[in-house]
C-alpha positions in Angstrom: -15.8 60.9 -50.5 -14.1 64.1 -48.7 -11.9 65.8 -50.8 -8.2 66.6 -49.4 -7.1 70.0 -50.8 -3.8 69.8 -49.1 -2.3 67.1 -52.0 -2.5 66.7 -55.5 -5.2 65.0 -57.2 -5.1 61.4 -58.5 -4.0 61.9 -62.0 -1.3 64.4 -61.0 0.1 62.6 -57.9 0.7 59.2 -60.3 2.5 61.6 -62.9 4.7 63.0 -59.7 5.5 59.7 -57.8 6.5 58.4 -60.9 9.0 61.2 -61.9 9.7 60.8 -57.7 10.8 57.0 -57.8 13.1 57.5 -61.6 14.9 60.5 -59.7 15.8 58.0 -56.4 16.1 55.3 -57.9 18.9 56.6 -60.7 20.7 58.3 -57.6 20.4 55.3 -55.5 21.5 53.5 -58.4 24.5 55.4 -59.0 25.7 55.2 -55.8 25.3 51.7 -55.8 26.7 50.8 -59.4 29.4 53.6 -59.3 31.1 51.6 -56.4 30.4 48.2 -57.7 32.3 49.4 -60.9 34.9 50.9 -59.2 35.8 47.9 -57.0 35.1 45.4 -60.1 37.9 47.8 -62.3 41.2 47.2 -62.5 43.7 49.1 -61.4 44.3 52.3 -64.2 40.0 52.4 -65.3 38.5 52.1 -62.0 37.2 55.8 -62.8 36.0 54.9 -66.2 34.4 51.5 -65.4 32.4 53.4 -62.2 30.8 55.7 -65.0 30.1 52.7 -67.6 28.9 50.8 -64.6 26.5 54.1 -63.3 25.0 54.2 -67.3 24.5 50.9 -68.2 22.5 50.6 -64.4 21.4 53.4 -62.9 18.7 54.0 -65.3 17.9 50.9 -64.9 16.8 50.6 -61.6 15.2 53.9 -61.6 12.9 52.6 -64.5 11.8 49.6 -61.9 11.4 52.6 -59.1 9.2 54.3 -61.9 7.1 51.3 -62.9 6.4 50.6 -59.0 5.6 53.8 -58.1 2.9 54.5 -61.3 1.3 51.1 -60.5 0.9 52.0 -56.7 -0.4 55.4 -57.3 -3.0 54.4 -60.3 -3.6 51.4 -57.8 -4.4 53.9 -54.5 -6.3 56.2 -56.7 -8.7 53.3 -58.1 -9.1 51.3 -54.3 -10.1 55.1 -52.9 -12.7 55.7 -55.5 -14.4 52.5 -55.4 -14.4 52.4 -51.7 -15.1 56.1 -51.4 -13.6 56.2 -48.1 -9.2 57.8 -47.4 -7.4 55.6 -44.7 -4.4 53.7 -44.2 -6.3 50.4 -46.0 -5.5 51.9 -49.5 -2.1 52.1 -49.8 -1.6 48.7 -48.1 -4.2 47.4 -50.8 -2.3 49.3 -53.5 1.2 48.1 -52.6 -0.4 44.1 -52.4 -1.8 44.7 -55.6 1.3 46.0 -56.9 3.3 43.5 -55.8 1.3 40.9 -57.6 1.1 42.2 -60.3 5.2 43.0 -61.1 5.4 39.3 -60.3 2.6 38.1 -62.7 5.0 36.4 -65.0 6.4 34.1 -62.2 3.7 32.2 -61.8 0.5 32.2 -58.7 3.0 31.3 -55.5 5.3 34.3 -56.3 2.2 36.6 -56.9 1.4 35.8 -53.7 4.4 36.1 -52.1 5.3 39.2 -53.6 1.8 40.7 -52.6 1.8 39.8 -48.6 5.5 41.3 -48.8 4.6 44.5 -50.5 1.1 44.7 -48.3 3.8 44.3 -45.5 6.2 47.0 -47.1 3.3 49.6 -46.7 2.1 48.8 -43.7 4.5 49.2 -41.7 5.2 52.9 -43.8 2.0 53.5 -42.8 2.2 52.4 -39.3 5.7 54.6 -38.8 3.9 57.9 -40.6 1.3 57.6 -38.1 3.9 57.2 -35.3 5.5 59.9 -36.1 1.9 62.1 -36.7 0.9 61.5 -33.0 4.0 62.0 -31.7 4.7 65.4 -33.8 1.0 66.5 -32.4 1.9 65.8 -29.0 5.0 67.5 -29.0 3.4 70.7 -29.8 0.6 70.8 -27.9 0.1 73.5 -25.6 0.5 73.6 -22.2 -2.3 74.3 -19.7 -1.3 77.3 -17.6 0.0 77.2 -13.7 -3.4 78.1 -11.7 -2.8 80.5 -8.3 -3.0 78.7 -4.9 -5.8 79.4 -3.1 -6.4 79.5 0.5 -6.6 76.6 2.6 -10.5 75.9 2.7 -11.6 77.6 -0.1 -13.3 75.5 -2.9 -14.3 77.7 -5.7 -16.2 76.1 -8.7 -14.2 78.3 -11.6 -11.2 80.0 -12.8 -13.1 82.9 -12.7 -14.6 82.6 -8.8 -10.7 82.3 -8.2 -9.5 85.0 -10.0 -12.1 87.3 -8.1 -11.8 85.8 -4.6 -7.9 87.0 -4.8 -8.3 90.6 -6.2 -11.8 91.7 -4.9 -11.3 89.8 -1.7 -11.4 93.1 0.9 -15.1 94.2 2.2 -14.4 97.6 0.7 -12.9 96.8 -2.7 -14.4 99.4 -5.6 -16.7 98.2 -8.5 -13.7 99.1 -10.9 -11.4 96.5 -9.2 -14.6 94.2 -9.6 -14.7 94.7 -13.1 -11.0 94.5 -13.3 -10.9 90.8 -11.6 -13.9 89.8 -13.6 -12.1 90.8 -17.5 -9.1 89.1 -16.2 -10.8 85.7 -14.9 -12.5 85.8 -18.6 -9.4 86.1 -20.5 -8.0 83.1 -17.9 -10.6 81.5 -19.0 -10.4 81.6 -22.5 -6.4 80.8 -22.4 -7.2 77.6 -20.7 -9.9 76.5 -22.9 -7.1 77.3 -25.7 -4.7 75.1 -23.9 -6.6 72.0 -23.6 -8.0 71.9 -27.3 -5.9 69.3 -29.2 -4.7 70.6 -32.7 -5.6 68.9 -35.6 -3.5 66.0 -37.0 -1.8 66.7 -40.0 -3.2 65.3 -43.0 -1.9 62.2 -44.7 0.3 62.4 -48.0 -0.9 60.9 -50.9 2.0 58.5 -52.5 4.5 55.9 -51.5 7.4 59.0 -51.3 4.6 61.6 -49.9 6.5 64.5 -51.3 3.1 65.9 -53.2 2.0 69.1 -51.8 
């Protein structure tokens, strides 16, 4: 299997997601339970029932951020080693997996449930990172220079043949002018080989956040 050097390893990318999904999850969930318990107060301890509302929750829910992330991560890294190929079919395996197994207690109808809903979950993740790959690509590709206009009738076969039919085009033009319109028709030639080359796509992020490095 090809080895991405641009992203952490499997061990360390569990160990990061996981400290990942606590931090949004506590901060989503005091948001969240700081304004339940502030509406849910009355009037006098609205302030102190936000912060007993953002303690007794928050950590909470970034524990179940946690525990989802680790088991999609471990999940990923096991499904890329056994089928020794990195694509999109990984994480989509991993989040179905995952999904089914946080719902193991519930009985065979909700593990499946739960697993077509987190497969769904990551591929449409998947789906938008790639959208927004091609589109990021395209947006800085380069541009294929303006070419000069060339006299009605002439066909030449190259940007070089153009390049020297404009500047050495008199019968008595020197062999310095010659060698002049050849170096430039070469450097032409190279910038528009340069222009059409498509850049490489940017390589995929492993981890449900992709924040690893």
């Amino acid at each position: 299997m090809t080895k991405d050097h641009s992203r952490d390893p499997c061990p360390y990318s569990i160990v990061n997601d996981v400290g990942v999904g606590f931090c949004m999850g506590a901060m989503g969930g005091s948001v969240w339970h700081g304004f339940k318990g502030y509406r849910n107060s009355p009037r006098g301890e609205r302030f102190s029932g936000s912060l007993a509302s953002i303690k007794a929750r928050a950590p909470v829910l970034g524990g179940n951020f946690a525990v989802w992330s680790g088991l999609f991560n471990a999940g990923d890294c096991m499904i890329a080693s056994v089928r020794d190929k990195e694509d999109a079919w990984n994480p989509i395996i991993a989040g179905a997996a995952t999904g089914a197994i946080l719902a193991a207690r519930s009985g065979p109808k909700v593990m499946a449930i739960s697993a077509v809903f987190g497969g769904a979950i990551l591929a449409v993740m998947e789906g938008v990172s790639a959208m927004v790959t091609r589109m990021s690509a395209d947006s800085y590709k380069p541009q294929a220079p303006q070419l000069p206009e060339m006299p009605a009738g002439f066909q030449p076969e190259t940007a070089q043949q153009q390049l020297a039919a404009l500047s050495g085009s008199g019968a008595g033009s020197s062999s310095g002018n010659t060698q002049f319109a050849t170096d430039a028709a070469a450097q032409h030639q190279h910038q528009a080989d340069a222009a059409f080359a498509t850049p490489p796509p940017a390589p995929p992020k492993r981890g449900l956040f992709g924040l690893s490095g």
